[in-house]
N, C-alpha and C positions, 0 to 999 in steps of 0.2 A: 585825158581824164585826170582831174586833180585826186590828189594822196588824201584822205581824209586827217591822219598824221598833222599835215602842214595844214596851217592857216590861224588865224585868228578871230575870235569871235566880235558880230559885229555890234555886240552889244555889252557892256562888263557890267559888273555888280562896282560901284563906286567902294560901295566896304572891303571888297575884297583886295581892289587897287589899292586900297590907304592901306590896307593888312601888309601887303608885299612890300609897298613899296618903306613900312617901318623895321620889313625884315631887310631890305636894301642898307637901312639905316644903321639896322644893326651890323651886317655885315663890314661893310665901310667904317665903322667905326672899330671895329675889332681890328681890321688891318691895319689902322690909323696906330691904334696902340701898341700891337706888337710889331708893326711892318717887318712883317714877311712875308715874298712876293708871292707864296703859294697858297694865303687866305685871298690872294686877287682871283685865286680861279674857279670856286666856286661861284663868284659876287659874276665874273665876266659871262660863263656859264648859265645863270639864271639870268641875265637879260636874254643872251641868245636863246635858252631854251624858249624863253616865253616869246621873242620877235618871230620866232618861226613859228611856233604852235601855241602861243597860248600860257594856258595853264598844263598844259597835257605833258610834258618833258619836262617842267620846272617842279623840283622836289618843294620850295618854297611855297610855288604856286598852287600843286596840289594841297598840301600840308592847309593854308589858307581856306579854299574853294571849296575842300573837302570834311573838313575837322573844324576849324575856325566861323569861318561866317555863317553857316548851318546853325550854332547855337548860341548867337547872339541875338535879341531880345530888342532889335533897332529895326525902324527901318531905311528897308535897303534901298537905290537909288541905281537905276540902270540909267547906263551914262554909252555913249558912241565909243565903239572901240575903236574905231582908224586912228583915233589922237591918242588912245593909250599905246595901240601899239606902236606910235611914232615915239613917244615919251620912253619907250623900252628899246626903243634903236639907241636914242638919246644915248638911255644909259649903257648901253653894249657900247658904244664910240668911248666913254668915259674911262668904264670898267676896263674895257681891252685897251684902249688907247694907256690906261694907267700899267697893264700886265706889257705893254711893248715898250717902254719907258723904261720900266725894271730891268727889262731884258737885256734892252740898251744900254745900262748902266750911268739912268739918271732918276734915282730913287725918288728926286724932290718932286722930279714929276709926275710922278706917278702921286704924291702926298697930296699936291694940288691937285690933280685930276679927281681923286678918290674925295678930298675936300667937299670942291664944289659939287658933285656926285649926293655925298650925303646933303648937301644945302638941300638940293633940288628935292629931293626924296623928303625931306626935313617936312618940308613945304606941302606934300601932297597929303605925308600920314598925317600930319599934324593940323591941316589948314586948309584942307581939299581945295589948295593951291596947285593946281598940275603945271608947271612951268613950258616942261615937253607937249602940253598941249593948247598954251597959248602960242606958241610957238609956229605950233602945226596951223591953227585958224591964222595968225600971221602970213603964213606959206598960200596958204589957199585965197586970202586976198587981194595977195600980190600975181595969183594966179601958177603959182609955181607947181603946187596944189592942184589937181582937175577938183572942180566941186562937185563930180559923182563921186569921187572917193568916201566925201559921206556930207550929203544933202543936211545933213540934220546938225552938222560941223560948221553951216554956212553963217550962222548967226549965234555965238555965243551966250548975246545976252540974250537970249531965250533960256538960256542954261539956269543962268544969274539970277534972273525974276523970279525965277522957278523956285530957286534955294532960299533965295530973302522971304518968300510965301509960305 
């Protein structure tokens, strides 16, 4: 029997993903300015907490899901969650690959790891650009992907007409 704990949901509020992922921004860029390796461990942390569960373990996440998109006055746009929460592995490789660089005692990479990190993030809050999930429909064309992972993943520009409308 699965953990209720774990998992991800299979459906996300697109506002609440652009919300995160500008606190991502913000994160990343805080570390950018002071680089010190121990603002990498909240930023590493709130990918993992959300690739495991979600919103439900992510202080960010909750803060967002709970306080934030509740009363804003837009509307919302429920979007497939299998490509968000590949977009948030993304960024857990990024973010910890940037906190194991440090460690290693090679700072620069971790500068560009966190860099390109905030680009990606830049992209989603700012442009509902999700990169991590072009990416993912990329995966599943080439069949890397099973496309039960999410039927509704199989054809993007369904997504796309949808938003131009």
């Amino acid at each position: 029997m699965r953990s209720r704990l774990f998992g991800f949901p299979s459906e996300v509020n697109e506002t609440s993903a652009r919300l995160v992922a500008a606190g991502a921004v913000t994160q990343g860029v805080v570390f950018l300015v002071f680089r010190q390796w121990w603002l990498l461990l909240p930023l590493a942390y709130g990918f993992l907490a959300r690739v495991l569960t979600g919103p439900r373990l992510s202080p960010l996440g909750q803060f967002v899901t709970r306080v934030v998109t509740p009363r804003l006055r837009v509307q919302h746009r429920i979007v497939p969650g299998p490509p968000k929460r590949f977009a948030q592995g993304v960024g857990l490789v990024f973010s910890g690959g940037a906190l194991v660089a440090w460690a290693a005692g090679a700072p620069a990479v971790s500068y560009w790891l966190v860099t390109a990190l905030v680009l990606a993030a830049t992209l989603e809050s700012a442009f509902a650009f999700c990169l991590g999930c072009m990416v993912f429909n990329r995966l599943m064309r080439w069949g890397v992907i099973p496309a039960e992972i999410c039927e509704e993943c199989n054809d993007l520009s369904r997504r796309f007409a949808g938003a131009s409308s």
